[in-house]
C-alpha positions as CSV (number, residue, x, y, z in Angstrom):
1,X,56.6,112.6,134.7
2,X,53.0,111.5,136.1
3,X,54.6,112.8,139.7
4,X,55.2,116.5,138.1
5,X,51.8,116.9,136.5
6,X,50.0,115.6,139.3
7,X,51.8,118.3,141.2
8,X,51.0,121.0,139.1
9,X,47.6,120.0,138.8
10,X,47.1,120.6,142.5
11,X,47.0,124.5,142.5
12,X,44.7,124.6,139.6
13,X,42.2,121.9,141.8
14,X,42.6,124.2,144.9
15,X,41.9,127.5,143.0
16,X,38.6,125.6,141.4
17,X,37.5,124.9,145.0
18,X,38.3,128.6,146.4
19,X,36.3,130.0,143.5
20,X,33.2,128.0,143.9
21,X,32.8,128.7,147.6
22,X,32.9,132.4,147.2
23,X,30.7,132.5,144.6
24,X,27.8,129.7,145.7
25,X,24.8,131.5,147.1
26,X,24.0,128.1,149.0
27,X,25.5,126.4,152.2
28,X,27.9,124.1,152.1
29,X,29.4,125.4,149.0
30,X,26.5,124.6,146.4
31,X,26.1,127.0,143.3
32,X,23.2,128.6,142.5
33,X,22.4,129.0,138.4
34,X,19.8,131.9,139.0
35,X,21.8,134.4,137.5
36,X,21.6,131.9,134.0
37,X,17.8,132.0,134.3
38,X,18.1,128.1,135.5
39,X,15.9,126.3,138.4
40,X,16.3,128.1,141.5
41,X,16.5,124.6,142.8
42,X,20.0,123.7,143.8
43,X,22.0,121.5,141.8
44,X,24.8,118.4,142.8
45,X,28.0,120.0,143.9
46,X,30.5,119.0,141.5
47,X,33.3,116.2,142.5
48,X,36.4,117.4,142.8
49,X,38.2,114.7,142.1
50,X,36.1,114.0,138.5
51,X,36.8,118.1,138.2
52,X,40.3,117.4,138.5
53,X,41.4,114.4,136.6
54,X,39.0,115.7,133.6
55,X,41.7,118.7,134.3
56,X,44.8,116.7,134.2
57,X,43.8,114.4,131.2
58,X,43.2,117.7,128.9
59,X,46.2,118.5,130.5
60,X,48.5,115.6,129.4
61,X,46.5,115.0,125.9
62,X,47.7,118.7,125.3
63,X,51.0,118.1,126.6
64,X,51.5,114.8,124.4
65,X,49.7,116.5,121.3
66,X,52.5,119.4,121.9
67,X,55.1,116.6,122.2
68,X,54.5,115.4,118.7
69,X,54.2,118.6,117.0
70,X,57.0,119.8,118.5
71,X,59.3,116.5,117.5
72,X,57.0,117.0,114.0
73,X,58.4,120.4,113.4
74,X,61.9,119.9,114.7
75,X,62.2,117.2,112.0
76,X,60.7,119.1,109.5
77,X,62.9,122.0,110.3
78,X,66.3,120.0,110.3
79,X,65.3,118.0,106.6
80,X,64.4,121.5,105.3
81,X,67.2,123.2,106.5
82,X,69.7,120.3,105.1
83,X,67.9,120.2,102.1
84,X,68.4,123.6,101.4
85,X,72.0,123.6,102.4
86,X,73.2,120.6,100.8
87,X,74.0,122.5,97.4
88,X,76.5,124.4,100.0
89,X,77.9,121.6,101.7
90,X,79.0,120.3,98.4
91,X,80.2,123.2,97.1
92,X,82.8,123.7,100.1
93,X,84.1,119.5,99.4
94,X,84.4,120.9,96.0
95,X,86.6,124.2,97.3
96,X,88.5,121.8,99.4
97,X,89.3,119.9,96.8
98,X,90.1,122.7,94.5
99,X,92.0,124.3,97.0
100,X,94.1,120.9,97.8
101,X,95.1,120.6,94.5
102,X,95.9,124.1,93.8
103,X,98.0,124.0,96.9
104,X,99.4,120.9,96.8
105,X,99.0,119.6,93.3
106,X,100.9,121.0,90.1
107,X,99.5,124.2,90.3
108,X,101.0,125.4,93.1
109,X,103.6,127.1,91.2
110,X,101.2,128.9,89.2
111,X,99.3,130.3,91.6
112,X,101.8,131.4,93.5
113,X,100.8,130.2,97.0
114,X,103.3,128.8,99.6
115,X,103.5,125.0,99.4
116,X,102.0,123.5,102.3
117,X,104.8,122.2,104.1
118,X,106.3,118.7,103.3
119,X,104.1,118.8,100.0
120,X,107.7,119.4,98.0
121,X,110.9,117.6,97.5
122,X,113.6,119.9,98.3
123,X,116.1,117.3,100.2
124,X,118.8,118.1,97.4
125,X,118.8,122.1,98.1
126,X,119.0,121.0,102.0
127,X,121.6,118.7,101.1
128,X,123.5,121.7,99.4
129,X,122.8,123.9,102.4
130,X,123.7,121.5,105.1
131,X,126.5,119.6,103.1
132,X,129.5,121.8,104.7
133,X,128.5,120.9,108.7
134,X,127.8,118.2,107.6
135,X,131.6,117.1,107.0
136,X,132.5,119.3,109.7
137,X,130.7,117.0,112.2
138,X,133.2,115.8,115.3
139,X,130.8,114.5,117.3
140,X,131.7,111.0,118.8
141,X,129.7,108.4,116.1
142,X,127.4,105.6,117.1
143,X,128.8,102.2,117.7
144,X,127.6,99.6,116.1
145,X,127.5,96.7,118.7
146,X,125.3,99.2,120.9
147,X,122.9,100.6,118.2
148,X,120.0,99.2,120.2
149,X,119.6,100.0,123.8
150,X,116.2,98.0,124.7
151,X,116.1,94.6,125.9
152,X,113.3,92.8,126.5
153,X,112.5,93.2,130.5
154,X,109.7,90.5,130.8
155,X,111.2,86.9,130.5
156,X,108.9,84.6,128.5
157,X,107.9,81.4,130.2
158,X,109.5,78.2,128.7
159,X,107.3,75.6,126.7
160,X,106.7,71.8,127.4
161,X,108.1,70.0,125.0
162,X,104.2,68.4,124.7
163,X,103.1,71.5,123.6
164,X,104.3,71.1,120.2
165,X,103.9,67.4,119.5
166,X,100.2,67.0,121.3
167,X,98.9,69.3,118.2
168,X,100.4,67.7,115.8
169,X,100.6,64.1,116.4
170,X,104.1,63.5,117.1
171,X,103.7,62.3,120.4
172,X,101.0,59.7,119.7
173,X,99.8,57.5,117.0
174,X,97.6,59.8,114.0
175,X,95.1,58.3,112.1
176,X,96.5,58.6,108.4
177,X,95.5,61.6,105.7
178,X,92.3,62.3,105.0
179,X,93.8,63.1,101.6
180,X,95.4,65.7,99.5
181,X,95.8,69.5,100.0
182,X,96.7,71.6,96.7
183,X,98.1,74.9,96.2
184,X,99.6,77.0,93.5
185,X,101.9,79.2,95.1
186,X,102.2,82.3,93.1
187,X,103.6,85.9,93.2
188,X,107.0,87.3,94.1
189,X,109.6,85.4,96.8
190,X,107.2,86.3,99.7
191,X,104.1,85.5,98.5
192,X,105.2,82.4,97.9
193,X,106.5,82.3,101.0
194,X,103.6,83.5,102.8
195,X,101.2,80.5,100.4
196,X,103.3,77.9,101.8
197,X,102.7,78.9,105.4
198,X,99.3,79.4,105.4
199,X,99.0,75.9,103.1
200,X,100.8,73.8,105.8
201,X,98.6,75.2,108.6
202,X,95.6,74.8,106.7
203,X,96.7,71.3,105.3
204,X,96.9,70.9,109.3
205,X,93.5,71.5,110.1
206,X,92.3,69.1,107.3
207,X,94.9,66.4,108.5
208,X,95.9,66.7,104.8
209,X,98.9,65.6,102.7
210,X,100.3,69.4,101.3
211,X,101.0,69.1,97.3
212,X,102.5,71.8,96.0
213,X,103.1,70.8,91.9
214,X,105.1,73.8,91.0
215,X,104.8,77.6,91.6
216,X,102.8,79.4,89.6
217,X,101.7,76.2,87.8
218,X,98.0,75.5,86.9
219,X,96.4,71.9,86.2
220,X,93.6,70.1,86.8
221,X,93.3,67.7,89.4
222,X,90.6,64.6,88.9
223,X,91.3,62.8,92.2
224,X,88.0,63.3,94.4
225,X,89.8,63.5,97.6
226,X,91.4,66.4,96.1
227,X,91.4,70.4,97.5
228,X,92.4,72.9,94.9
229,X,93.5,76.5,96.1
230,X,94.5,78.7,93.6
231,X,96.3,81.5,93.8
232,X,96.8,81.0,98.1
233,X,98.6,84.1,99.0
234,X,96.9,85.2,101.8
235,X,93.7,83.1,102.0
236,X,94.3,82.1,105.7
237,X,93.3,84.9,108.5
238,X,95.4,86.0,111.4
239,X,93.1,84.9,114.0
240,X,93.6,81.4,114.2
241,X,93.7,79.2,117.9
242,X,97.8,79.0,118.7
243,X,98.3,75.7,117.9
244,X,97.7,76.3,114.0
245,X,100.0,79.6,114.3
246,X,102.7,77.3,115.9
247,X,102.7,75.6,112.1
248,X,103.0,78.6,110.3
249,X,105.7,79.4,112.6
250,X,107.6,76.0,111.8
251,X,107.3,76.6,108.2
252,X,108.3,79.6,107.9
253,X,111.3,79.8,110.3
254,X,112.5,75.8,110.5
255,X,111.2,73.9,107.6
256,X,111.3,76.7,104.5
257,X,115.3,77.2,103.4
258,X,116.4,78.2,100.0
259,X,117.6,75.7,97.9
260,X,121.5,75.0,97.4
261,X,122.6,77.4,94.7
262,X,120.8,80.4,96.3
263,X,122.3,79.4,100.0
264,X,125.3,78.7,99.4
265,X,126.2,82.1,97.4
266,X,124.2,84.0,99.9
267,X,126.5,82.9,102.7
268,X,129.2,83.9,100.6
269,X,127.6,87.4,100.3
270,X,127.1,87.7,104.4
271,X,131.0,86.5,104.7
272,X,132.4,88.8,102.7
273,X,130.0,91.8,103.5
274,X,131.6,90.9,107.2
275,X,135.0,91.2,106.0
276,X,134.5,94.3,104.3
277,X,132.9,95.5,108.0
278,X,136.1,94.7,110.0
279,X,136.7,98.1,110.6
280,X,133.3,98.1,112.7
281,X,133.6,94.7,114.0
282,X,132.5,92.6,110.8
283,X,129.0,94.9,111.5
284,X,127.2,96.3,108.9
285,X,123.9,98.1,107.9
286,X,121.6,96.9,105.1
287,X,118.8,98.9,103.2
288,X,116.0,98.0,101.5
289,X,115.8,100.8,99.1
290,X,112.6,101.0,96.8
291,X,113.4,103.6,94.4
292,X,113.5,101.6,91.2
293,X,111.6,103.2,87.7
294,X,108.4,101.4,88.5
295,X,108.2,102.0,92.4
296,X,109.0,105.6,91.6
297,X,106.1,105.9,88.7
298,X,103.8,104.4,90.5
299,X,104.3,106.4,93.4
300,X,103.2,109.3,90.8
301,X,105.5,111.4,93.5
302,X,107.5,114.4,92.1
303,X,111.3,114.6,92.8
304,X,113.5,116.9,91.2
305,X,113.9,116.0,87.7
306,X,111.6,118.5,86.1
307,X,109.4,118.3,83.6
308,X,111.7,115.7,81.5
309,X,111.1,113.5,85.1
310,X,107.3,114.1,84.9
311,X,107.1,113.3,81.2
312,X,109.2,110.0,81.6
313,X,106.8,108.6,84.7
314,X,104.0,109.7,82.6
315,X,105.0,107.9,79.5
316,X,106.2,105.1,82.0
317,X,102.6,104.0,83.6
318,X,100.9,104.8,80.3
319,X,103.7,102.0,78.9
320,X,102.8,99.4,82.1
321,X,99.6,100.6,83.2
322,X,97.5,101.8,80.4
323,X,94.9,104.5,81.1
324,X,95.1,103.4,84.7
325,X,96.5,106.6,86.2
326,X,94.0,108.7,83.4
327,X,91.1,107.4,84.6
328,X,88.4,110.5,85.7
329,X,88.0,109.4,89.3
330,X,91.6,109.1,89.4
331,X,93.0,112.6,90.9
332,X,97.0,112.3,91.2
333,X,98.3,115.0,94.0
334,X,102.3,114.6,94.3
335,X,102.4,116.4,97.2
336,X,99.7,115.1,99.2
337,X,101.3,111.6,98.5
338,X,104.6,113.3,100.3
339,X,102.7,114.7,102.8
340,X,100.8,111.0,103.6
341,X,104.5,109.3,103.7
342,X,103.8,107.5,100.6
343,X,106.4,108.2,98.1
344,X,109.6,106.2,98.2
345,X,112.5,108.0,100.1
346,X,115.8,108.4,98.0
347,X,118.8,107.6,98.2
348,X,120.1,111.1,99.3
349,X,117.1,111.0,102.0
350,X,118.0,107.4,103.5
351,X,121.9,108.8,103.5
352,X,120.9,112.1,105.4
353,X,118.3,110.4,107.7
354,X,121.1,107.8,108.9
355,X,123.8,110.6,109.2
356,X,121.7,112.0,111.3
357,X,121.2,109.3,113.7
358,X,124.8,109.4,114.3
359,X,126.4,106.8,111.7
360,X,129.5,107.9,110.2
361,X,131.2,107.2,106.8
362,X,133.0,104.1,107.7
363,X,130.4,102.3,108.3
364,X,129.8,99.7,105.8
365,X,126.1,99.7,103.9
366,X,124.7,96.8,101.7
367,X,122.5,97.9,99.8
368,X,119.5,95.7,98.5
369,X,117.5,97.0,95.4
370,X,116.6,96.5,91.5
371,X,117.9,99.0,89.4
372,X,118.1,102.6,90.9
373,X,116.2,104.8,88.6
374,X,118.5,107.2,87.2
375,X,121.4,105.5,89.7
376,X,124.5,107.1,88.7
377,X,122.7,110.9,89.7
378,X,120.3,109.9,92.9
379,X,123.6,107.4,94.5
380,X,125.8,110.2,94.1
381,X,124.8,111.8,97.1
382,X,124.5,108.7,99.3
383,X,128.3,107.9,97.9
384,X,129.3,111.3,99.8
385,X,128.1,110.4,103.0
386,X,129.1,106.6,103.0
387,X,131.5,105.6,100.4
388,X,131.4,101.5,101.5
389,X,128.3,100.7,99.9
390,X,128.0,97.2,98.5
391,X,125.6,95.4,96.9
392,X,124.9,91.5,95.6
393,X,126.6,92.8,92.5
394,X,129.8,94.2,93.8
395,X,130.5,91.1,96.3
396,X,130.1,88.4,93.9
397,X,131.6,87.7,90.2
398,X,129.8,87.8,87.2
399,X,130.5,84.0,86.6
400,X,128.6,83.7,90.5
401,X,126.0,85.9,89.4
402,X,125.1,84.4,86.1
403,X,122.3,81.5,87.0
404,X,120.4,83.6,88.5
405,X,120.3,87.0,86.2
406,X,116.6,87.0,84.8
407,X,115.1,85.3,87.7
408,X,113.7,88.4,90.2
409,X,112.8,86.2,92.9
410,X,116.2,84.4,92.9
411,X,118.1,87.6,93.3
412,X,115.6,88.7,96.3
413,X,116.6,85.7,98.3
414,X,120.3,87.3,98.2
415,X,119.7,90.1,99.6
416,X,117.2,88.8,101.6
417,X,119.8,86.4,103.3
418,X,122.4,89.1,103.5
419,X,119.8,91.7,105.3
420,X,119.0,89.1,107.5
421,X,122.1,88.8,109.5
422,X,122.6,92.7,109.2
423,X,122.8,94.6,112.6
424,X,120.5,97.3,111.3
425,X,118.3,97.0,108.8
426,X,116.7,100.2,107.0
427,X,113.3,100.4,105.3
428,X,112.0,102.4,103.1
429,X,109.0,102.0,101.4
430,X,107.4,98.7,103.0
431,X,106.2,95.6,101.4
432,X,106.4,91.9,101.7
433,X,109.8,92.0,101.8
434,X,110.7,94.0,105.3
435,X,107.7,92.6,106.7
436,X,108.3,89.0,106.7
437,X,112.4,90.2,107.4
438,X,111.5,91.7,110.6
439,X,109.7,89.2,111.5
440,X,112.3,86.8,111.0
441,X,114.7,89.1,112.5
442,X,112.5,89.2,116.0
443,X,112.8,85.4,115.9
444,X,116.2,85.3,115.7
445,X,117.5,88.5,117.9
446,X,115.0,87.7,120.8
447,X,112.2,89.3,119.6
448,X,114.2,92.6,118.6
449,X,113.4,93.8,115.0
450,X,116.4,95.6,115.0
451,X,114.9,97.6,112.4
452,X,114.9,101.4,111.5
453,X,111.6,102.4,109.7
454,X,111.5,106.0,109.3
455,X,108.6,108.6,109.9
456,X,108.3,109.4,106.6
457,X,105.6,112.2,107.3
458,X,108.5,113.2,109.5
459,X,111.0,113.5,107.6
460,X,109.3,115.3,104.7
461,X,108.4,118.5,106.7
462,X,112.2,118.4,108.1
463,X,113.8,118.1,104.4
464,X,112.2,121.4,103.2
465,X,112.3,123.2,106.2
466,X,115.3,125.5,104.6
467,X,116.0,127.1,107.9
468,X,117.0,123.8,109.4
469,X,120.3,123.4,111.2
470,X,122.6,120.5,111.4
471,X,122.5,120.4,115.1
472,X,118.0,120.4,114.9
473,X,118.2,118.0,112.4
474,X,120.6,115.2,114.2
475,X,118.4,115.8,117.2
476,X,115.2,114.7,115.2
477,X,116.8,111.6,113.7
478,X,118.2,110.8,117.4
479,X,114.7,110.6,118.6
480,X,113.8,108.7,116.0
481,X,116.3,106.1,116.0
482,X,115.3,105.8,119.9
483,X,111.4,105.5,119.3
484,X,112.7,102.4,116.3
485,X,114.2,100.8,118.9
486,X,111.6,100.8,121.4
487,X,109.2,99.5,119.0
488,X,111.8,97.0,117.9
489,X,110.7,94.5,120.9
490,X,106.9,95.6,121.1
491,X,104.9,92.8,121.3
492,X,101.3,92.2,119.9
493,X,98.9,91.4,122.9
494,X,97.2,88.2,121.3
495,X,94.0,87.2,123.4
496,X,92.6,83.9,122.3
497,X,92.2,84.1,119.0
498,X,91.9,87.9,118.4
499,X,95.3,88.5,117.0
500,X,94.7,91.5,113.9
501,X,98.7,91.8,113.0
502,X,100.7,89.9,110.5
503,X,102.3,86.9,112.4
504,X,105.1,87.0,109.9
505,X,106.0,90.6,111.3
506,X,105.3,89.5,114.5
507,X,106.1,86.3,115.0
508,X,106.1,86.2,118.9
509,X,104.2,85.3,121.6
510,X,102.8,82.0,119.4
511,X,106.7,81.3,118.1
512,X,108.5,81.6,121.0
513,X,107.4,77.7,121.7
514,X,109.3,76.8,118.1
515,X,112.2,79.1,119.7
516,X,112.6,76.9,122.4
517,X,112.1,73.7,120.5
518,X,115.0,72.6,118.9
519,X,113.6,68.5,118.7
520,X,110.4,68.7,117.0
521,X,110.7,69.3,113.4
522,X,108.7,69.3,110.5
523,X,109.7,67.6,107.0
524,X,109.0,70.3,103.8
525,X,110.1,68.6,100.5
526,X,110.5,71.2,97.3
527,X,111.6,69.6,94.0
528,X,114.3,71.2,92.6
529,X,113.7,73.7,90.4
């Protein structure tokens, strides 16, 4: 910047210089001051160089006092100009808002506007429309055994067998306990799960002795080499160095079974849900479906009951939930939770959707769930397209069944087990339950998932689009079915210890050690319950 002025100072020294010459009465280019009534002696010529940096500082002080006012002003000018426009920025949020729920919310209908697409459930008129071709359908249907094309292309490198045992003291001598590790594990069949993972690694780090009293048991500990967690869920990040993933790993996948009551009926389950499959090679397909009363009312999604549906989920969460869902920062918009994927699909949806991908009514579909809300109308539809559904209650007897009626997390290690060594599995609404299952499923199938989890946000513009064909809408669900199983084998890229995803979803690169381990084990004593 000095360069510049300095430049532009130079015609404004020169023109200084030219002036003074043509105007000095005196040689050598000295002024007179006779026409001012001065001496008529002659005075010091002036220096040029003083002349011109007195020039060039005025110059810069008024370039720098120019600076600030100008930077002054601007910021002046923007804070006034927001100030006085802030009462409109927040009065178009507030139009957005209105016109969200106007469009979107329950009184679209009123208003008569059109429903922003996918904001409505309309699957059942679709269904109607679509039902005929439908059962007309001749194409060719997909085979089971080669439901997934990908395989994984990049062959893992094997493990040392001292990679396991160097972490964890089995290959050498360990100083003893340092003492006792406590957990309550609480919560549902995979929280618990996921406690006793993360308490075995931690009890790892601390070279502790892991007590687990009972689940969801409190007391009060008075030894002083005691550490109490309560509750433990997920108190243990993701980012931990490999060697305390490797426990989790072991835990989860080699030390953790279910105890004898819940296994052995469970591999009853998975024998005769293969028998009942022989017509597709003792293959089936297993869905988690989430459309019980309370998923469904706490969704606060709209289906196509009415206003008798609205007013039974409304009296349903004020029953559970209090004034929860009437709080005044609370805004419920039905259709924006369609449009967002968040409401639970139903039965009818998960039928069409897997039609679509090209599964035909003989194939056999287990189906793990609570209690359908409203079953006998929402599985009617779902019974048209594939009439072998089963479920933990239609395989075994009542007399089978009976210990473990009343106990929710007893009954999810059923059809956890049977959806486990299902050749597709189908989720719906996520959860604890499909996350830790495709993990577990990657760590069995090679790292494949085989999983379908739908693009809900999808799927809703395609079930009220009431121009749809048949033909458009298998094409849709064939591309989908091919982008599940290319993310069936995806792997996380772990660096160090930067890994951000669930390792019970994702259980590889860190478990592929334990896949190749089959000596190392770990000991995981549960009192019988």
């Amino acid at each position: 910047m000095a360069t510049n002025k300095n430049m532009k100072a130079k015609p404004y020294y020169h023109q200084q210089n030219t002036n003074a010459a043509a105007s000095g009465g005196g040689g050598g280019g000295y002024s007179s001051e006779s026409s001012n009534g001065g001496s008529n002696s002659p005075s010091p010529p002036p220096s040029p160089r003083r002349h011109a940096s007195i020039s060039h500082s005025r110059r810069r002080l008024r370039t720098k006092s120019f600076s600030f006012f100008r930077r002054d002003s601007f910021a002046l000018t923007v804070s006034f100009i927001f100030r006085r426009n802030l009462r409109y920025l927040v009065l178009l949020c507030l139009l957005y808002v209105l016109g969200l729920i106007m469009c979107v919310g329950p009184f679209a209908g009123l208003v008569g506007h059109t429903p922003v697409p996918g904001s409505v459930y309309r699957s059942h008129e679709i269904f109607g429309k679509l039902w005929d071709q439908i059962q007309s359908d001749n194409s060719s249907a997909i085979d089971l055994s080669s439901v997934w094309k990908y395989k994984r292309l990049k062959v893992q490198k094997p493990c040392l067998n001292s990679t396991v045992g160097r972490y964890f003291g089995i290959e050498k001598e360990s100083p003893g306990p340092s003492g006792f590790l406590i957990v309550e594990a609480n919560g549902g069949l995979n929280q618990q799960r996921s406690a006793i993972c993360n308490a075995v690694a931690v009890a790892g780090l601390l070279n502790a002795i892991l007590v687990i009293p009972r689940f969801e048991f409190n007391s009060v500990w008075k030894d002083p080499r005691v550490i109490r967690i309560a509750p433990f869920a997920n108190r243990l990040a993701m980012n931990v160095p490999p060697h305390i993933q490797l426990l989790r790993c072991m835990a989860n996948y080699k030390a953790l079974r279910f105890s004898d009551p819940i296994s052995t009926l469970a591999e009853k389950l998975v024998k005769r849900m293969i028998e009942k499959s022989s017509g597709t090679g003792g293959k089936y397909v297993s869905i988690h479906l989430r459309f019980e009363e309370d998923m469904v009312a706490f969704s606060c999604c709209l289906y196509d009951g009415g206003k008798a549906e609205k007013l039974e989920m409304d009296m349903f969460r004020e029953k559970w939930w209090k004034g929860k869902f009437k709080r005044k920062d609370r805004v419920i918009l039905p259709g924006l939770n369609r449009i967002n994927g968040k409401c639970p699909l139903t039965p009818l949806e998960v039928g069409m959707m897997l039609r679509g991908m090209g599964f035909d009514n003989n194939t056999s579909i287990y189906l793990a769930s609570g209690k359908i809300y409203q079953a006998e109308r929402h599985l009617a539809s779902l019974l048209k397209m594939f009439p072998l559904v089963y479920t933990k209650e239609s395989l075994a007897t009542p007399d089978e069944l009976a210990p473990f009626e009343g106990y929710s997390s007893r009954l999810a290690a059923l059809d956890y087990t049977v959806c486990l060594f299902s050749e597709v599995f189908v989720t719906t609404h996520g959860g604890n339950f499909p996350h830790f299952l495709m993990g577990h499923r990657r760590f069995l199938f090679d790292g494949h998932s085989k999983t379908i989890n739908p693009d809900k946000r999808k799927l809703v513009l395609l079930f009220q689009d009431m121009n749809i064909s048949w033909v458009t809408f298998k094409d849709q669900m064939e591309i989908m079915l091919s982008e599940n199983d290319r993310k069936g084998i995806m792997v996380p890229r772990v660096r160090k210890i930067n890994r951000k995803t669930s390792i019970y979803t994702y259980p590889l690169p860190e478990c592929r050690c334990l896949q190749q381990s089959h000596n190392t084990t770990l000991q995981l004593t549960q009192p019988a319950r």
